[in-house]
N, C-alpha and C positions, 0 to 999 in steps of 0.2 A: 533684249526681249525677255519679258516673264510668262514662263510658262503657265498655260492657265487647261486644266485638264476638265476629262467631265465628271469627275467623282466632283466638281466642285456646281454642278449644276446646270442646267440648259443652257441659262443665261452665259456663265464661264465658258460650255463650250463655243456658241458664236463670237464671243470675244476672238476669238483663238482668230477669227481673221480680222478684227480690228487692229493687233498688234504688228511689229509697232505704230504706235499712233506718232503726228508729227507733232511737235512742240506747240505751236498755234492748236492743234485740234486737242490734245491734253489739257491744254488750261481753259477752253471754252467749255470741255466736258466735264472741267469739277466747277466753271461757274455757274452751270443747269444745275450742277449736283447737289450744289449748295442752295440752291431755290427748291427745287422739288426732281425727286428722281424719275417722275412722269416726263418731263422735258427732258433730262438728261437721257433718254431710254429714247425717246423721238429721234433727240440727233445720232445717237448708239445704232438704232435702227436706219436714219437713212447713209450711214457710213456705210453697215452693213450691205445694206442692200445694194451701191453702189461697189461692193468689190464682189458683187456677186453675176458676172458679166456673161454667166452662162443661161441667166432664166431673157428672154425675149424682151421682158417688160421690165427689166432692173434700174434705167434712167425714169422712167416716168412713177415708179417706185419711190424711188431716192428721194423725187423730187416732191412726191405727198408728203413722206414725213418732215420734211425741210417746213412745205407750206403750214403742214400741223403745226408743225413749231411755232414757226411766227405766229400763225393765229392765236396760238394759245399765251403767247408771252406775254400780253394784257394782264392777262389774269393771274398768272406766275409773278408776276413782277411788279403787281400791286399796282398795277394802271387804274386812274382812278376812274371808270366807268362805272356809276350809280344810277341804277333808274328805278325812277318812284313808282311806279306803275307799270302794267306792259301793252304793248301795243296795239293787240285784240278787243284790251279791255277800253283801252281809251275810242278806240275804232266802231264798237260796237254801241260805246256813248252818241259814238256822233251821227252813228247811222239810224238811233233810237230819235235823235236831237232832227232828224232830215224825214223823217217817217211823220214828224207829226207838222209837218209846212203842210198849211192850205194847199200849196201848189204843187205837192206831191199824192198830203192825202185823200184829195177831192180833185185832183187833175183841175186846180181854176186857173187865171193865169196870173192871180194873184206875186206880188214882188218878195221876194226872203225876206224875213222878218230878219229885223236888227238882232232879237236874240238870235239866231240861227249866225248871223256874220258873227258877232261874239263867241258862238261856241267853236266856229272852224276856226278864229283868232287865235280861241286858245288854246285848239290843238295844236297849232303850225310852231306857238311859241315853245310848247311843250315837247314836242316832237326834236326839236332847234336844240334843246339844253338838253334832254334823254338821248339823243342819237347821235352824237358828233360825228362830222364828217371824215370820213377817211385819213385827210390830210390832220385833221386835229385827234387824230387818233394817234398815229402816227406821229405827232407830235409828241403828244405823252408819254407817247414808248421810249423814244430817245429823251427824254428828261429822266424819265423812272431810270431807265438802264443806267444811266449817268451816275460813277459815284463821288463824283465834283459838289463840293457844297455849292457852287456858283452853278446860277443859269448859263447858257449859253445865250453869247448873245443874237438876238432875234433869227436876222438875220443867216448865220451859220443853223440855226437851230430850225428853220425853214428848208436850208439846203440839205441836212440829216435826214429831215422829216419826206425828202421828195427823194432822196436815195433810199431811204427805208422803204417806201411806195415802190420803187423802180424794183426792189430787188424780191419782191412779195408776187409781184404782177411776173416776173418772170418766172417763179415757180411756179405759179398757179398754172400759168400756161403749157409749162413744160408736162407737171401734172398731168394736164388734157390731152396727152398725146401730142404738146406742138413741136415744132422742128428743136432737137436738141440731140446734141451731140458727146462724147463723155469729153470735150474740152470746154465747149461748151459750161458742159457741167459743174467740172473742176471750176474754169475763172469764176463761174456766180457763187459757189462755194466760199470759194478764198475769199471772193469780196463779204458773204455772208458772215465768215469767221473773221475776216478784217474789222468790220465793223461793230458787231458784238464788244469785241475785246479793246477794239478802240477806248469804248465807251464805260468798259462794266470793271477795267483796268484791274485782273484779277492777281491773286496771289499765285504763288509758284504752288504746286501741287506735285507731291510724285505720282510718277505712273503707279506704283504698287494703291498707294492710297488711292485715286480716283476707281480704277477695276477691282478692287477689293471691294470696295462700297458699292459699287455697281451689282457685283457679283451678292452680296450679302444681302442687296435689295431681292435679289432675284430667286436669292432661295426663300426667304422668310415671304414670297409671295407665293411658294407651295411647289 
């Protein structure tokens, strides 16, 4: 155990019940670390808050910063999500595009003009390539995490992509106040740091290095 005192800052003092961390939770917490210390501080945070058994709301805690996490791991991890446009603006094209039908803006009973099918054509195609579905989200994530030059093949990389969904959906729930228990907790945990490190197949880090850095983020944030 390394003693971490609070002359060395607020952040240092909560560490003080992170320690010791276990071998699995140490290497997934310098592999945030190394992405951005906003996610490493997510999972730092729902560790915390899960040994903190004395506040009423401490599991449904634990389990927001988990969900934070994964949500934001898109964007930490360089998941390719690009969109040309945003969704108001293309919405408000088409509601501009639906405003000017005879048979809206004269009440006749006039049939939709072929331009009118063509503009909801090309939102629905645009929509299709700007918004991937969960599951192809989800997809991405498990390739990006992956530090394998090789795809996975389809298949296995389908079956990642629906445990990554299975394990997202359970924090979100747990989040909401659903039924969740601290073993509960712990299995979807391990399965969470299982899989991370499956995948993102990190270097060894010492403990002083990974909370040193943690801590040094934490003061140089004031």
């Amino acid at each position: 155990m390394i003693p971490v005192t609070a002359e060395r800052g607020e952040l240092g003092q909560t560490l003080q019940e992170l320690i010791p961390l276990r071998d699995s939770q140490l290497a997934l917490l310098g592999v945030l670390l190394e992405k951005d210390e906003s996610v490493a501080k997510m999972y730092a945070g729902a560790l915390m808050a899960r040994s903190f058994d004395t506040n009423p709301d401490y599991l449904s805690q634990a389990c927001h910063s988990i969900r934070e996490l994964i949500d934001n791991l898109p964007k930490y991890f360089e998941v390719p999500i690009q969109r040309t446009d945003s969704l108001t603006n293309k919405v408000n094209a088409l509601r501009a595009a639906w405003d000017r039908e005879p048979r809206v803006r004269i009440s006749s009973a006039e049939a939709l003009s072929e331009r009118f099918a063509v503009k909801v054509a090309e939102f629905f195609q645009w929509h299709e390539a700007q918004f991937p579905t969960r599951r192809e989200v989800a997809r991405n994530t498990v390739r990006e995490l992956s530090t394998s030059s090789r795809l996975l093949p389809h298949p296995i990389e389908t079956l990642r992509a629906e445990e990554w969904m299975k394990i997202r959906d359970w924090f979100i729930g747990a989040t909401h106040h659903g039924a969740c228990s601290e073993d509960e907790f712990d299995q979807w945990l391990d399965v969470f740091e299982s899989f991370m490190l499956n995948l993102s197949k990190p270097r060894p880090f010492d403990n002083a290095d990974v909370i040193d850095a943690l801590i040094r983020k934490g003061e140089s944030d004031g």
